[in-house]
Backbone as CSV, one residue per row, in Angstrom:
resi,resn,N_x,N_y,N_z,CA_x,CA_y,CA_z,C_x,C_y,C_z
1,UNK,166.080,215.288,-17.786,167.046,216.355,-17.503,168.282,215.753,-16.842
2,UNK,169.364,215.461,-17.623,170.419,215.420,-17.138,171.639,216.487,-16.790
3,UNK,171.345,217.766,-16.915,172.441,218.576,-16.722,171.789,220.458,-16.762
4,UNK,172.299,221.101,-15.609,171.763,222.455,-15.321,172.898,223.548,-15.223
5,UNK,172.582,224.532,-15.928,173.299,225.424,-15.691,172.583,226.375,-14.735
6,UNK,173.441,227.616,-13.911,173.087,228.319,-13.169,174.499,229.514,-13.128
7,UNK,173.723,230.857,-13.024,174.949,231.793,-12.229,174.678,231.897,-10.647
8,UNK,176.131,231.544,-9.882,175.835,231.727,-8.955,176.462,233.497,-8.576
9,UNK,175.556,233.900,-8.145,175.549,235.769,-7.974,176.585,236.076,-6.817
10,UNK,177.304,237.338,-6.815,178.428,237.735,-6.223,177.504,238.395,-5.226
11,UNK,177.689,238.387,-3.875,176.876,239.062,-3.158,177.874,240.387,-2.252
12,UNK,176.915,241.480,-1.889,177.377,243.030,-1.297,176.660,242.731,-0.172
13,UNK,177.622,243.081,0.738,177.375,244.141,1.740,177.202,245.549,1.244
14,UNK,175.497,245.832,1.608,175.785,247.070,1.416,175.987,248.109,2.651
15,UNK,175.696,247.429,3.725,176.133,248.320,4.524,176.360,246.811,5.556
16,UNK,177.088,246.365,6.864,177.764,245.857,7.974,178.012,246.044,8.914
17,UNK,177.225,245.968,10.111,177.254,246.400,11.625,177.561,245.364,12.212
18,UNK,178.685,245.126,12.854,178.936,244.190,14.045,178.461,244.382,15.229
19,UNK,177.157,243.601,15.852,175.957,244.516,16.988,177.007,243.841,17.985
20,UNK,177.892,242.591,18.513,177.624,242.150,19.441,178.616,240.833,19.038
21,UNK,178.582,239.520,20.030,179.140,238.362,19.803,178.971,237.528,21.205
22,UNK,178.593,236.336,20.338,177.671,235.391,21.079,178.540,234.497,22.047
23,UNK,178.382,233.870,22.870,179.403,233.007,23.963,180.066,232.153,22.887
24,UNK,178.963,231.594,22.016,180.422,230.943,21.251,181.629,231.255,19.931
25,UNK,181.292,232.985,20.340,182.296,233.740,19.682,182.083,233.801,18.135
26,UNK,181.141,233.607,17.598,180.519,234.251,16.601,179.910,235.458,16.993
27,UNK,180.306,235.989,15.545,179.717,237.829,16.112,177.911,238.109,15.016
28,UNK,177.514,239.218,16.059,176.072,239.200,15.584,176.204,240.338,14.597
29,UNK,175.210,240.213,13.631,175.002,241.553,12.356,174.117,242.424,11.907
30,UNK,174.435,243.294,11.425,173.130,243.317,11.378,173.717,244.522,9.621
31,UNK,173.050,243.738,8.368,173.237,243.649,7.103,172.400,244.301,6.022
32,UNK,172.418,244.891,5.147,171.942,244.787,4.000,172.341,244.154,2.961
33,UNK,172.089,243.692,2.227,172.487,242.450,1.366,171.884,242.262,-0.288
34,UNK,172.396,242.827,-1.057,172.103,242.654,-2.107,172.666,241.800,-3.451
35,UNK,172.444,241.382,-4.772,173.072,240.494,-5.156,173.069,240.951,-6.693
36,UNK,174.347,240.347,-7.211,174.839,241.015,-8.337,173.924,240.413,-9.882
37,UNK,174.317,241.008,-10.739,174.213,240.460,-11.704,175.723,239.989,-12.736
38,UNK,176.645,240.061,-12.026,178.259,239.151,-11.874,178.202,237.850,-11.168
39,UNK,178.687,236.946,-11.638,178.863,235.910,-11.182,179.795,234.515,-10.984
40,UNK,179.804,233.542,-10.909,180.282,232.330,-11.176,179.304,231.459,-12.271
41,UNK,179.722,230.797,-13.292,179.132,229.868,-13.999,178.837,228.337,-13.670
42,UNK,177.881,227.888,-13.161,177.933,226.810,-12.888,177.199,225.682,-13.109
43,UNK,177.922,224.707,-13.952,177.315,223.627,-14.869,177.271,222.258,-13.806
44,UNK,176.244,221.733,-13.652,175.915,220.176,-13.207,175.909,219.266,-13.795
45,UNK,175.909,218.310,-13.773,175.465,216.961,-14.659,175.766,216.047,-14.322
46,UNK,174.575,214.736,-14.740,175.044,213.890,-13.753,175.899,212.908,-14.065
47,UNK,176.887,212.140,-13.147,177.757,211.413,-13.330,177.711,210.177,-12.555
48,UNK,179.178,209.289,-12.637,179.102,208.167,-11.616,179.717,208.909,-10.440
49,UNK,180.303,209.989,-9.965,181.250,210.491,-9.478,180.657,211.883,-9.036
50,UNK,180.687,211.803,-7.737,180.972,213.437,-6.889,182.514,214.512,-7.720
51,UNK,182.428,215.701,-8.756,183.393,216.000,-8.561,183.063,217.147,-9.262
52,UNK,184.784,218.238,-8.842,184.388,218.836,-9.142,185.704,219.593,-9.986
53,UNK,185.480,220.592,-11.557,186.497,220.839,-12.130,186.297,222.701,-11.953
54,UNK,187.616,223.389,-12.208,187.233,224.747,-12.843,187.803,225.287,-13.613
55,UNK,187.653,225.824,-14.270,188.016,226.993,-15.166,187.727,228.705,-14.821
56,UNK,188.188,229.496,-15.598,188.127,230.761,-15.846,188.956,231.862,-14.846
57,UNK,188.977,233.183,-14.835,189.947,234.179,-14.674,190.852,233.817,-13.128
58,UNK,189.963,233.398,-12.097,189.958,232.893,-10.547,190.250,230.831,-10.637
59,UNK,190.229,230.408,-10.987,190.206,229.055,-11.032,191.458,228.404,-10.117
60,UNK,192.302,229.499,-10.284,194.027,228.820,-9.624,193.588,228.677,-8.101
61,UNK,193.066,229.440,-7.354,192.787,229.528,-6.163,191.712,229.028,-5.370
62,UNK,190.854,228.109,-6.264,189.816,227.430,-5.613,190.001,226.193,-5.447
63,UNK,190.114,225.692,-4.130,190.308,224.385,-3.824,188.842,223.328,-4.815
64,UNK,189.532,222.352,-4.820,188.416,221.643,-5.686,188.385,220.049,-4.710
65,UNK,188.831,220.099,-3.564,188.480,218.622,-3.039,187.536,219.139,-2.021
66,UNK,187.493,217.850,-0.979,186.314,217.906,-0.422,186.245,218.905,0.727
67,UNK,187.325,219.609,0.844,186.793,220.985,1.661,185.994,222.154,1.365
68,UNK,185.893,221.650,-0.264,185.525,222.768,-0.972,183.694,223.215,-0.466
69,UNK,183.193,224.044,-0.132,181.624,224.133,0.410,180.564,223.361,-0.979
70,UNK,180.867,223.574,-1.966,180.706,222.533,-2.951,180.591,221.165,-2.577
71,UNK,181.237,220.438,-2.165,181.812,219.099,-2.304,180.699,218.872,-1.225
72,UNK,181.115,219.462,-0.208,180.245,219.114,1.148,178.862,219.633,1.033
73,UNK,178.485,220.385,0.372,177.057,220.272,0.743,176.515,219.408,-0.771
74,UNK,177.324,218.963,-1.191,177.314,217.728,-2.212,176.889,216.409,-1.458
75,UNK,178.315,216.104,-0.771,177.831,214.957,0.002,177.192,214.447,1.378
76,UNK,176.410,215.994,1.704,175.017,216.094,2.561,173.843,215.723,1.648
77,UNK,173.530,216.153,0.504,172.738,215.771,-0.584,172.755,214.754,-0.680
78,UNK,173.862,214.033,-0.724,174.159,212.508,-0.943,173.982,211.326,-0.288
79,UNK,174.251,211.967,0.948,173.559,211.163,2.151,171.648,210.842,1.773
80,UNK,171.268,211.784,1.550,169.729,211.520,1.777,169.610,210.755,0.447
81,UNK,170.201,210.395,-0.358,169.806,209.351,-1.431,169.635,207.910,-0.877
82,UNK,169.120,206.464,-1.568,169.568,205.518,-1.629,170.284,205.276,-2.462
83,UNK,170.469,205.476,-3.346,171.380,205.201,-4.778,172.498,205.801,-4.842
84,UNK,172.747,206.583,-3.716,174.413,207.217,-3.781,174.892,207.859,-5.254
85,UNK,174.033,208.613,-5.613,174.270,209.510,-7.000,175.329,210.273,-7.519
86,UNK,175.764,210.317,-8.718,177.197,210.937,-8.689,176.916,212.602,-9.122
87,UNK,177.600,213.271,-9.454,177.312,214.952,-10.109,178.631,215.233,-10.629
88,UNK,178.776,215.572,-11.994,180.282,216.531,-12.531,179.746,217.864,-12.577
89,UNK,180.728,218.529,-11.386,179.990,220.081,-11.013,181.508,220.919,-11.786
90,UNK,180.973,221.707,-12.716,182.076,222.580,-13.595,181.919,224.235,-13.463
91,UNK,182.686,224.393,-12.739,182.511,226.380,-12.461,183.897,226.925,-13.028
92,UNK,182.660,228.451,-14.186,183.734,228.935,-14.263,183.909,230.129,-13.516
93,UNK,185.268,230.206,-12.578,185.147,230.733,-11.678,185.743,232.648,-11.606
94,UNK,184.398,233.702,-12.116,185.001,234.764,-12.431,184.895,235.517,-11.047
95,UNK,184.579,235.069,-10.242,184.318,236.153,-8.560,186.013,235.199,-8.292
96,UNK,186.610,236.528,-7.604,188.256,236.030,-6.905,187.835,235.517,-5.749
97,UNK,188.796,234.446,-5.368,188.633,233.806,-4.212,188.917,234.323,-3.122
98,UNK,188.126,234.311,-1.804,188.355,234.980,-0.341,188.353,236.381,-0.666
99,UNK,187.029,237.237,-1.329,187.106,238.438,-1.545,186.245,238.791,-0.670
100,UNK,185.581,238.374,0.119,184.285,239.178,0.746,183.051,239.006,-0.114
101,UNK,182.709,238.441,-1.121,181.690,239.068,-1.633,180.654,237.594,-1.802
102,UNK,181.038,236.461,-1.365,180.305,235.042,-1.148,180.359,234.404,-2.235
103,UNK,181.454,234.146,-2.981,181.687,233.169,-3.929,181.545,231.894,-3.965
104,UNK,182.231,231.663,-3.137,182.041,230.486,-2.285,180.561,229.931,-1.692
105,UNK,180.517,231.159,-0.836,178.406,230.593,-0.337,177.603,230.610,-1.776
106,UNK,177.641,231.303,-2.260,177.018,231.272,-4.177,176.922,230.509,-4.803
107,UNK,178.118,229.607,-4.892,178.926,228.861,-5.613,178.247,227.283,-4.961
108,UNK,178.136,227.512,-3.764,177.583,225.860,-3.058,176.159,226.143,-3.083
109,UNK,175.404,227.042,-3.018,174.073,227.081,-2.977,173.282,226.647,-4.865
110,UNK,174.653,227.697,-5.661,173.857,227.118,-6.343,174.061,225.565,-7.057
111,UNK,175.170,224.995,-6.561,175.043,223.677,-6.876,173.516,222.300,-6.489
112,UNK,173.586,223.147,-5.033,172.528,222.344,-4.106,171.261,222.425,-4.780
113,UNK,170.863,223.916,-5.447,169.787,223.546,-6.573,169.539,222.942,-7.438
114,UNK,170.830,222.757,-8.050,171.679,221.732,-8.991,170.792,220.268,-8.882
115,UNK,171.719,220.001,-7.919,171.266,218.204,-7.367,170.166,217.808,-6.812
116,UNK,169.544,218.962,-5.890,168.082,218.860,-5.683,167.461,218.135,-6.893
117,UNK,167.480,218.942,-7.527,166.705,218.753,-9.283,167.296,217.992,-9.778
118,UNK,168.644,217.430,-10.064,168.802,216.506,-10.998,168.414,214.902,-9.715
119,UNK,168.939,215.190,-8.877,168.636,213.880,-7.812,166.849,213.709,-7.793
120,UNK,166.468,214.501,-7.909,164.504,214.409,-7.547,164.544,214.909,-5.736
121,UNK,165.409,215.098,-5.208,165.258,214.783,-3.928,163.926,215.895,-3.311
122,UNK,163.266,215.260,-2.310,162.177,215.914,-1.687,162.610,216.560,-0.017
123,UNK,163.218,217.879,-0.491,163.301,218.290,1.194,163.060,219.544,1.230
124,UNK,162.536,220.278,2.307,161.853,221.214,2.833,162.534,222.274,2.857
125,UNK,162.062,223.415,2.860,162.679,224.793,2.906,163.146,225.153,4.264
126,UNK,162.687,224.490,5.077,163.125,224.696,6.727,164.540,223.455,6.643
127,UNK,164.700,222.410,5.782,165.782,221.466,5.939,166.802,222.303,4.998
128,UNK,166.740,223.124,4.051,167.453,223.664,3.329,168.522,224.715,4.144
129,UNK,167.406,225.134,4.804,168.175,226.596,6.253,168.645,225.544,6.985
130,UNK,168.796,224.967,7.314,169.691,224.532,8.566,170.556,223.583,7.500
131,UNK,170.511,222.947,6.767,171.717,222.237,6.322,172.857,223.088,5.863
132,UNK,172.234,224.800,5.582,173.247,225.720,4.794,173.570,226.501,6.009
133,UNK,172.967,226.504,7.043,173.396,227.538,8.399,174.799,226.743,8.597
134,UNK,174.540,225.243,8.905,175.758,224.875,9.350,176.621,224.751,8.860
135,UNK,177.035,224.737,7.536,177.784,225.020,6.551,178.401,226.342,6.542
136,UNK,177.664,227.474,6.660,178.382,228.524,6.366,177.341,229.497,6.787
137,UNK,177.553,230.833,7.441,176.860,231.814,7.588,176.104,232.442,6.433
138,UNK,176.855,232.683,5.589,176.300,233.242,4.100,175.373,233.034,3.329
139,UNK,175.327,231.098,3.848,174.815,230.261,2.855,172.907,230.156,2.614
140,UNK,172.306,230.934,3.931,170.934,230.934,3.771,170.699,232.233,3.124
141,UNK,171.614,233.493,3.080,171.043,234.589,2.451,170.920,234.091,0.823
142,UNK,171.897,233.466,0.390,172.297,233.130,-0.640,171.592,232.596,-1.245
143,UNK,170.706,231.209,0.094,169.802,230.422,-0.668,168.238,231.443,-0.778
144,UNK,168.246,232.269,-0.031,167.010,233.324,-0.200,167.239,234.305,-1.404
145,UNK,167.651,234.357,-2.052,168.596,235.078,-3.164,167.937,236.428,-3.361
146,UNK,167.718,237.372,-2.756,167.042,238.281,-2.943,167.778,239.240,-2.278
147,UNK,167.584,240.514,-2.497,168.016,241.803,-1.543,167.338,241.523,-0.033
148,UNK,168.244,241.763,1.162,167.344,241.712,2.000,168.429,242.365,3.648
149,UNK,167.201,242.453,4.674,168.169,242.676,5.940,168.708,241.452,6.427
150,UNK,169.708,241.164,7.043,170.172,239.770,7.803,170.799,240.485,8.826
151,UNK,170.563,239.519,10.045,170.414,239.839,11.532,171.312,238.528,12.281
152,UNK,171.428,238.612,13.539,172.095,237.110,13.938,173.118,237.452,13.538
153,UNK,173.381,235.208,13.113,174.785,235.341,12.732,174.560,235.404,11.282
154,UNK,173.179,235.503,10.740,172.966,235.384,9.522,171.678,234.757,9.218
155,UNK,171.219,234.108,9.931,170.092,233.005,9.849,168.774,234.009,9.895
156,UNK,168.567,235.152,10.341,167.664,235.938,10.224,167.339,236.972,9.127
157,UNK,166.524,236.359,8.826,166.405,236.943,6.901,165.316,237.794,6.639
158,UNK,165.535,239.083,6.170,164.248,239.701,6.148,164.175,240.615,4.687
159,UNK,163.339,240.238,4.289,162.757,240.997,2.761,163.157,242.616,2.889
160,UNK,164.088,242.854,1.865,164.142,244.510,2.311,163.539,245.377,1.088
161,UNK,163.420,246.203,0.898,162.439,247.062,-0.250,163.408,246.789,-1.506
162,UNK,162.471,247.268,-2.428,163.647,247.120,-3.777,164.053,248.181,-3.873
163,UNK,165.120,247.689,-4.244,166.105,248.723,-4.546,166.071,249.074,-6.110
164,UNK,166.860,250.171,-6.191,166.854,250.798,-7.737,168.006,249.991,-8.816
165,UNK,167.988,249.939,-9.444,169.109,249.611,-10.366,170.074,250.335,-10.356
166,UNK,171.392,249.431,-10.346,172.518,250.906,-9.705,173.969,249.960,-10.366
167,UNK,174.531,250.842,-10.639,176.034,249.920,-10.870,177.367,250.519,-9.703
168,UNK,178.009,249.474,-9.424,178.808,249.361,-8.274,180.250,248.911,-9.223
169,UNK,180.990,249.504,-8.630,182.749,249.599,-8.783,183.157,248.568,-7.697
170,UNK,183.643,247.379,-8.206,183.954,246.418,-6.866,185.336,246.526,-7.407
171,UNK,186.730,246.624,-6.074,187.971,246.898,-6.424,188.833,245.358,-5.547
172,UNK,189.120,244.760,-6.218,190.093,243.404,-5.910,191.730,243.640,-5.549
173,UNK,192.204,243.767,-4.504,193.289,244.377,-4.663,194.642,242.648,-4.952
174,UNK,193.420,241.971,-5.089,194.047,240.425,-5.165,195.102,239.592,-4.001
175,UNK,194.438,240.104,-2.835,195.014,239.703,-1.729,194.002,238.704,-0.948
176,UNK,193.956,237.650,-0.721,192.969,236.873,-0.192,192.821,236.983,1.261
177,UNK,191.608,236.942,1.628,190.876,237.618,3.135,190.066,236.229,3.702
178,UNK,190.686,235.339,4.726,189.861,234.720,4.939,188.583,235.493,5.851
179,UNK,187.131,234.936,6.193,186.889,235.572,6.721,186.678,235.423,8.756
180,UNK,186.715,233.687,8.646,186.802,233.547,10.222,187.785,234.223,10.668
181,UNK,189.002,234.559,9.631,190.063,234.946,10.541,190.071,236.187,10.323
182,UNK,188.851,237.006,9.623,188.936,238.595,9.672,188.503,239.163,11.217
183,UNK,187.384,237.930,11.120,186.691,238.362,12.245,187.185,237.929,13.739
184,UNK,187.976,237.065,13.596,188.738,236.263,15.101,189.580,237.534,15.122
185,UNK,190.194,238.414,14.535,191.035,239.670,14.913,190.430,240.696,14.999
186,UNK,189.414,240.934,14.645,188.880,242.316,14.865,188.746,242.754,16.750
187,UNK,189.102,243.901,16.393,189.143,244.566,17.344,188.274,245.822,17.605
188,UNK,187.827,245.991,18.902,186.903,247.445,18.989,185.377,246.908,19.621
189,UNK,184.929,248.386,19.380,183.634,248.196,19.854,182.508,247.333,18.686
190,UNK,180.989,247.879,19.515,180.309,247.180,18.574,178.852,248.565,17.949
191,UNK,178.315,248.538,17.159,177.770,249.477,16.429,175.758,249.209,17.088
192,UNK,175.437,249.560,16.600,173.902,249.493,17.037,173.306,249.209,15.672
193,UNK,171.941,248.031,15.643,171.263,247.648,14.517,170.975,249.008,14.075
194,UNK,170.704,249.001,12.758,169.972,250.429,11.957,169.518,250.071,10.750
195,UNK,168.378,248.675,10.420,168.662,248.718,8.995,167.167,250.175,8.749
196,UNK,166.812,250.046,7.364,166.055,251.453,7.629,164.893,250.771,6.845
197,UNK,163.789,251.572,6.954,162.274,250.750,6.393,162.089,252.383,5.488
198,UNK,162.377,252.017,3.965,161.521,253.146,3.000,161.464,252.255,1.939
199,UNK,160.177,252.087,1.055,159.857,251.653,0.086,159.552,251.838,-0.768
200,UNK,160.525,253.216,-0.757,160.122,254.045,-2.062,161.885,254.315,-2.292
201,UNK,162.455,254.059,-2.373,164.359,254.523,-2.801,163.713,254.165,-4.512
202,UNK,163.786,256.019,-4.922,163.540,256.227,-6.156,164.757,255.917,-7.193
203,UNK,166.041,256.307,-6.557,167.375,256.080,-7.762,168.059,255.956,-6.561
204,UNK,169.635,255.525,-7.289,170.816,255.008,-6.903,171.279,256.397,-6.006
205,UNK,171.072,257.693,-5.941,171.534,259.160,-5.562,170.809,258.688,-3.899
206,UNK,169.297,258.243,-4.287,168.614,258.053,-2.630,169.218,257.050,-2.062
207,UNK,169.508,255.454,-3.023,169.833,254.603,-1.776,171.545,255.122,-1.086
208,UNK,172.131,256.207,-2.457,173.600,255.972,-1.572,173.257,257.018,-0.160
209,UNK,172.530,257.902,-0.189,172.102,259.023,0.803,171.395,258.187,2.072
210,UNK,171.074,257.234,2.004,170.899,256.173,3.129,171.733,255.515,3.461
211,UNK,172.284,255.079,2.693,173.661,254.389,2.913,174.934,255.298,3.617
212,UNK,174.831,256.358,3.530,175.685,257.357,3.857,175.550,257.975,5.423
213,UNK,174.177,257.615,5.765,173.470,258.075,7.193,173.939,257.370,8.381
């Protein structure tokens, strides 16, 4: 196997409580989190060379050097080799950049599955969470890829019921949102945890009627 494709999934907030914020000024959450069937396209393969190209509707706006969360949790992967392995990572990139919706965390997680597998590398599901915590808040829901509650700054992951099949109207007004700096300005109070425990949300009418509470 020299080369993997993957979609990396657009992820929702479906609902966002800011509980709180920690001394070192990260703020605490408390989330529902579900994940699309929209995505980014993303092709691996291996090369002599770390790199990375894009294409498609979003492509103008994605950095492609090594700031990119790509690149770097590329050459964390890379580190744990001896052979210093290369990867040509090709996304086509249909989630807009700095929208809120984790393109970016998506986009590096699913590379890291990528190279896992094409590298052979042997590392643990507890080394996976902390190499993606420090990287990015987003980046362990992402790697848990499932609907779920998240708590913390994110690192607290919890299985949430299934949900129904539902289609969602996502609106881009094509203005880019970073998000440290959504949150370094926010202003106001803070909300109280509420995620909710039913394991029965029969249709899309019940989960929005929870969602609405």
């Amino acid at each position: 196997m020299n080369e993997i494709t993957l979609l990396a999934p657009a992820k929702i907030n479906l609902y966002l409580h800011i509980t709180g914020m920690r001394d070192d000024g990260f703020h605490l959450l408390d989330s529902l989190i579900a994940f699309t069937q929209f995505g980014d396209d993303i092709t691996v393969k291996l090369a002599d060379e770390l790199s990375i190209e894009a294409d498609g509707s979003y492509a103008t706006g994605m950095p492609i050097g090594e700031e990119n969360l790509m690149m770097r949790i590329g050459r964390k992967l890379q580190a744990m080799t001896e052979d210093n392995p290369g990867a040509a990572i090709h996304v086509k990139k249909n989630i807009p950049v700095s929208a809120g919706v984790g393109g970016g965390s998506a986009d590096a997680i699913a590379v890291m599955r990528a190279l896992i597998a094409l590298w052979d590398l042997k590392i643990s599901d507890e080394e996976i969470y902390e190499m993606a915590l420090e990287l990015g808040t987003d980046l362990p829901v992402c790697y848990f890829g499932k609907t779920a509650f998240v708590d913390g700054i994110g690192e607290n992951i919890h299985e949430a019921p299934p949900l129904p099949e539902c289609g969602l109207l996502l609106v881009n007004p094509g203005v880019t949102l970073s998000t440290p700096v959504v949150f370094e300005n926010r202003k106001g109070g803070y909300s109280p945890a509420d995620p909710f425990i039913d394991s029965k949300i029969g249709s899309a009418d019940a989960l929005a009627d929870l969602l609405d509470d």
